[in-house]
C-alpha positions in Angstrom: 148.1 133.5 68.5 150.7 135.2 66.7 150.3 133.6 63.4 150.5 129.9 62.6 153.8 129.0 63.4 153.8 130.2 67.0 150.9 130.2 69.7 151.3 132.4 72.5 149.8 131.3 76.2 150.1 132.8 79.3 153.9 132.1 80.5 154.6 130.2 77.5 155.2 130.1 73.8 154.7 127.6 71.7 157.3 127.3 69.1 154.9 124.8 66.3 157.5 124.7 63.5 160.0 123.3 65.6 157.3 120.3 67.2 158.4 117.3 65.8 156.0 114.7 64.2 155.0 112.1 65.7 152.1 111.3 63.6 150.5 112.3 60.3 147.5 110.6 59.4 145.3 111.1 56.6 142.5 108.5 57.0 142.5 105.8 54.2 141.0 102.2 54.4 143.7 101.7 56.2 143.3 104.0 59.3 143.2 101.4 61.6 147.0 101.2 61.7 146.7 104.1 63.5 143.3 104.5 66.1 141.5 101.6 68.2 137.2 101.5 68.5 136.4 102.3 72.1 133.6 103.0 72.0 130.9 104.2 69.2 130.5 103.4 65.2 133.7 104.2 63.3 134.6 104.3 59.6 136.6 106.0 57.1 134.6 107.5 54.2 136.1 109.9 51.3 139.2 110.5 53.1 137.3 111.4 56.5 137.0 109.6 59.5 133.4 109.2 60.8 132.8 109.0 63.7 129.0 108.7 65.5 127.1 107.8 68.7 123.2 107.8 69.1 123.2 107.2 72.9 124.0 109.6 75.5 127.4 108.8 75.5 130.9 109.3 74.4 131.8 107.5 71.0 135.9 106.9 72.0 139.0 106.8 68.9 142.2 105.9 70.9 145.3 106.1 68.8 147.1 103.3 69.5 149.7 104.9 70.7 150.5 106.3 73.9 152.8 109.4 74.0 154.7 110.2 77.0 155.6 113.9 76.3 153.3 116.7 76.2 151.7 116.8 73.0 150.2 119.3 70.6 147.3 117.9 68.7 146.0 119.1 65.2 142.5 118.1 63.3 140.0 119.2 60.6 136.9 118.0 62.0 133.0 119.2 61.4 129.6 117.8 62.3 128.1 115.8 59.9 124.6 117.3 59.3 121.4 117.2 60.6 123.9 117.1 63.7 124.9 120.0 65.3 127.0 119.5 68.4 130.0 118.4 70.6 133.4 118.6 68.5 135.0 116.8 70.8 138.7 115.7 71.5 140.8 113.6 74.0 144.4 114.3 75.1 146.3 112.6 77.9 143.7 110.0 77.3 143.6 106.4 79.7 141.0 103.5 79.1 139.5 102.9 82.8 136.9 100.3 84.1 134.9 100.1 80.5 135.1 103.7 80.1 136.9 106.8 79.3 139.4 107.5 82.8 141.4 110.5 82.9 141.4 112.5 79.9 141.2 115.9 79.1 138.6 116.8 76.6 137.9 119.7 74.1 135.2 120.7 72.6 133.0 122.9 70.4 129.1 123.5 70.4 129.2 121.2 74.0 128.0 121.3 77.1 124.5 121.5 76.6 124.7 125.1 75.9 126.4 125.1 72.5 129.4 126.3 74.8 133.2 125.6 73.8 136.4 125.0 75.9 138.3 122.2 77.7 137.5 120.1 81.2 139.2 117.2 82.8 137.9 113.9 82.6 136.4 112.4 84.7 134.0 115.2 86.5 135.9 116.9 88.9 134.7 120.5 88.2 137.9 121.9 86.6 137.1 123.6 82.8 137.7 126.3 81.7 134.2 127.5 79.4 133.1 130.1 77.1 129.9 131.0 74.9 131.8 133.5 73.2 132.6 131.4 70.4 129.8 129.7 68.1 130.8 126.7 65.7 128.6 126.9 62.7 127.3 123.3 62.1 128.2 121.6 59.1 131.4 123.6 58.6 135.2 122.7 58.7 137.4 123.8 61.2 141.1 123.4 61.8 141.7 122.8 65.5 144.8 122.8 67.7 144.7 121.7 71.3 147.4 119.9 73.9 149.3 120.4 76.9 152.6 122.1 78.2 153.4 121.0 81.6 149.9 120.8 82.5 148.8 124.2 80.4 146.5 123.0 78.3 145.2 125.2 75.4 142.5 124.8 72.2 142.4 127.0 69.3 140.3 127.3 66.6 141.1 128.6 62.9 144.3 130.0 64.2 142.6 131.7 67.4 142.6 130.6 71.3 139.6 129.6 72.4 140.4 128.7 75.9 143.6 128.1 78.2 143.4 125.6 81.2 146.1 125.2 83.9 146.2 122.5 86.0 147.9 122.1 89.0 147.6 118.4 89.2 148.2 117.9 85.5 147.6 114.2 83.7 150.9 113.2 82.4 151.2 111.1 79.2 148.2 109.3 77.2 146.5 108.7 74.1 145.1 111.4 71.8 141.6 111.0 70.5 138.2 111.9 69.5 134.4 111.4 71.4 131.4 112.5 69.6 128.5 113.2 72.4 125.5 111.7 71.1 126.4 113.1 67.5 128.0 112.3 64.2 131.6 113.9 63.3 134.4 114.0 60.3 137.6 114.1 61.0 140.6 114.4 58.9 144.2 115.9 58.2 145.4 114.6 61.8 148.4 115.7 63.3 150.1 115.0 66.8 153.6 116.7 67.7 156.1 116.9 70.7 155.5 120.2 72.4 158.4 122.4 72.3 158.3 125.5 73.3 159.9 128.5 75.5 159.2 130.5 78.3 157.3 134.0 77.4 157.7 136.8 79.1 154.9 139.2 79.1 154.4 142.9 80.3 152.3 146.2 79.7 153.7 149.9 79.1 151.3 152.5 80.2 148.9 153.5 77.4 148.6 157.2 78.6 
């Protein structure tokens, strides 16, 4: 990442000033003008959106719109003590047979092994994982995920976390959240229209 107003990726750059708006939400009592229950208990409280499931499930937010361009997707979000786990977001997002289709999700403090990254919904084995980076629970964190022509990336605090490329990308969808058997706030939400420009990278000998 080269600051805030550009994120570099492998091939690509991400120009973020010049991503036009496409929704600015700061939840309200009125924040269902802007995300539909799928799934889970939902609320806005103190400017935050809470969001919580007890089962062993996803708890689904849809916004109710569906963009058809690649997106990039910007959040505060934190767990919502005692829980711990599973900061979880949806991009390229479809509603299938009662349940969360295609998607691709990111996530912190996930996977069973408090590991972070991004994986294609439903299973098909394609995530990209690391334990390198540890959430600390209770704590707010300004995330940044999407997708550029199926390049999907999530950074967190202004640093890439992971990069996914897919060669059989999900086009189009709804952006969203899915806390995993936990309880999460979410707030300052942003989506944009990914623009960015090819990047051209290279190394010169170091000795």
């Amino acid at each position: 990442m080269a600051g805030m107003n550009e994120i570099h990726l492998i091939g690509k750059k991400l120009l973020v000033d010049k991503c036009p708006i496409l929704m600015d939400c700061q939840p309200d009592e009125n924040w269902q003008k802007y995300w539909q229950v799928m799934g889970g208990e939902w609320k806005e409280e103190d400017g935050w959106l809470i969001g919580a499931e007890k089962g062993n499930l996803g708890g689904i937010l849809f916004s109710r719109e569906s963009y058809d361009c690649d997106v990039v997707f910007s959040f505060t979000m934190k767990t919502v003590l005692p829980a711990t786990r599973d900061l979880n977001a949806l991009f390229c997002a479809h509603w299938e047979n009662g349940y969360l289709g295609n998607a691709y999700v990111v996530g912190l403090n996930g996977w069973w092994e408090h590991k972070s990254g991004i994986e294609r919904s439903p299973e098909t084995g394609l995530r990209s994982l690391t334990g390198a980076y540890h959430y600390t629970p209770g704590t707010e964190v300004r995330m940044t995920t999407g997708i550029i022509k199926g390049h999907s990336f999530l950074c967190v605090d202004d640093e890439i976390v992971a990069e996914l490329i897919d060669p059989n990308y999900i086009s189009g969808g709804h952006v969203g959240f899915s806390p995993y058997c936990t309880k999460l706030a979410i707030k300052d939400i942003q989506v944009r229209r990914a623009v960015w420009e090819e990047f051209i990278q290279s190394y010169e000998p170091e000795f």
